[in-house]
N, C-alpha and C positions, 0 to 999 in steps of 0.2 A: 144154707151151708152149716147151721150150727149145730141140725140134727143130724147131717152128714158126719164131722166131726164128733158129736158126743159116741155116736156110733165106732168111728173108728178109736175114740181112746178107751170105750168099753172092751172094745175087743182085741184092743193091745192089753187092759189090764189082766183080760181072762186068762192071755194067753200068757201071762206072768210076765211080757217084757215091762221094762222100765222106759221111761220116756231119755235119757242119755243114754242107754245101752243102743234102743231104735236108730236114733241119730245118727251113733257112730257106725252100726250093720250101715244105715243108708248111704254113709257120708255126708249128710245136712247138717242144716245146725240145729239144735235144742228148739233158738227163736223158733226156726220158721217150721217145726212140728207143732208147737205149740200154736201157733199160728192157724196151722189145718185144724188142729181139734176143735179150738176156742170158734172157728167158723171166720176168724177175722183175714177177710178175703183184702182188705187194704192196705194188709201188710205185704203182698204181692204186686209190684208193680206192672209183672207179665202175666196176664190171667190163664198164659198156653203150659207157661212154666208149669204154674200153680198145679193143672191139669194132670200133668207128668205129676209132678210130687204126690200128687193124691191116687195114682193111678199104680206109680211106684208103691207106696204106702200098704195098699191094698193087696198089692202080692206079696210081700213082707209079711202083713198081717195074716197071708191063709186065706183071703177073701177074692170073690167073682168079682177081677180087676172091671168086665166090662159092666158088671151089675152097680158097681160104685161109680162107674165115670157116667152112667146115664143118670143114678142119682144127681151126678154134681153137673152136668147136661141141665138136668130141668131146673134145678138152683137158676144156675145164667138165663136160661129162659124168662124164667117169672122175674127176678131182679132186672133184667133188660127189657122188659115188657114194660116194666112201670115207671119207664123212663120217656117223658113226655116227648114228645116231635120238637116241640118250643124248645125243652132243655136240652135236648141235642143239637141241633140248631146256634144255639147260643153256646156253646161248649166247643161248636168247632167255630166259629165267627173267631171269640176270644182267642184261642188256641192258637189260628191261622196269625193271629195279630201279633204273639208272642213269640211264636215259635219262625215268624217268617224269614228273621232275623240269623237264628243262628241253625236254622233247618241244612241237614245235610240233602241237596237235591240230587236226584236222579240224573244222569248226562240226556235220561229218555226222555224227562221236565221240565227242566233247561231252556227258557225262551231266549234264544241265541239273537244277539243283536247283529244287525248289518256290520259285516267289515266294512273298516274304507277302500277307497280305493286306491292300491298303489300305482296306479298304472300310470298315473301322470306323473308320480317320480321316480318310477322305473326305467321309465323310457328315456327322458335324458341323461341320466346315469350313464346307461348301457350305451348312448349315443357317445357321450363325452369317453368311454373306455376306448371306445371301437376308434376318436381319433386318436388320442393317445398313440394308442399302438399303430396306427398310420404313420403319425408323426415320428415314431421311434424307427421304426422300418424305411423312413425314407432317409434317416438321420444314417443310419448303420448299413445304406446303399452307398449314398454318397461318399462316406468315409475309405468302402472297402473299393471306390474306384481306384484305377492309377492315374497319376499325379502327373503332369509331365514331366517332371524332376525323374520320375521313375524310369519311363521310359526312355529318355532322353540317354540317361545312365544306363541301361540295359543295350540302347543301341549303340549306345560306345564300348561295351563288354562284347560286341558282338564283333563290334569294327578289330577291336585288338585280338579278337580270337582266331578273327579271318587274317588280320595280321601274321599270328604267331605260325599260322598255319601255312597261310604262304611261305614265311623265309625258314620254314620245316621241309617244305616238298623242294626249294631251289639248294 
């Protein structure tokens, strides 16, 4: 990455830009241009970003954006080539240990634990509602019967009507 870099600030210099004039055309910052020339790839903590900004970079500069991204292609190759099996391995072991805590999971990931089960206190719930309202309905049956009082009194409204009716028709 650093002969990548020397490259591309060679050929910002030829071209006369200045390294904050670059910047501002690009919108980035100073840091992380300097960052791509100097080659110092760990100051990117997205190596996809990184890809873009150099790829960006390159068209800026008047350069074969795809001739510069296979340069920085084989850079990751050769730097991820000589990264032992062991120390991958151990990099994700550690990682998995640190991160397993405050890791945002996937709902795909997700080892879903058994629900309980409600069903045994569903049921008498639902049991205990159902007499309730039994109970309420039998309460507001009884209530809307009549009373003997009632009828007792309504067959005396009757007795006096057939009364008044009679000494009407004589």
């Amino acid at each position: 990455m650093k002969e990548l870099g020397d490259y591309l600030r060679r050929t910002r210099i030829d071209n006369g830009v200045n390294l904050e004039e670059a910047a501002e055309d690009m919108n980035i910052s100073v840091t992380q241009l300097e960052n791509i020339e100097s080659g110092n790839v760990r100051a990117f903590k997205d190596i996809y970003k990184l890809k873009q900004y150099v790829k960006f970079y390159a068209k800026y500069l008047g350069l074969n954006p795809d001739k510069v991204i296979d340069q920085f292609n084989e850079f990751l190759f050769e730097h991820t080539s000589k990264i032992s099996l062991e120390d991958i391995k151990n990099a994700r072991d550690n990682s998995n240990d640190k991160e397993e805590s405050s890791k945002i999971k996937s709902p795909y990931t997700i080892i879903h634990e058994p629900k309980e089960n409600v069903l045994p206190i569903f049921v008498p719930i639902v049991v205990l509602i159902i007499i309730l309202i039994i109970a309420v309905l039998v309460l507001i049956g009884r209530a809307s019967r009549k009373s003997p009082r009632t009828s007792e009194l309504k067959s005396s409204k009757i007795e006096i009507g057939e009364l008044l009716w009679i000494y009407l028709l004589s």
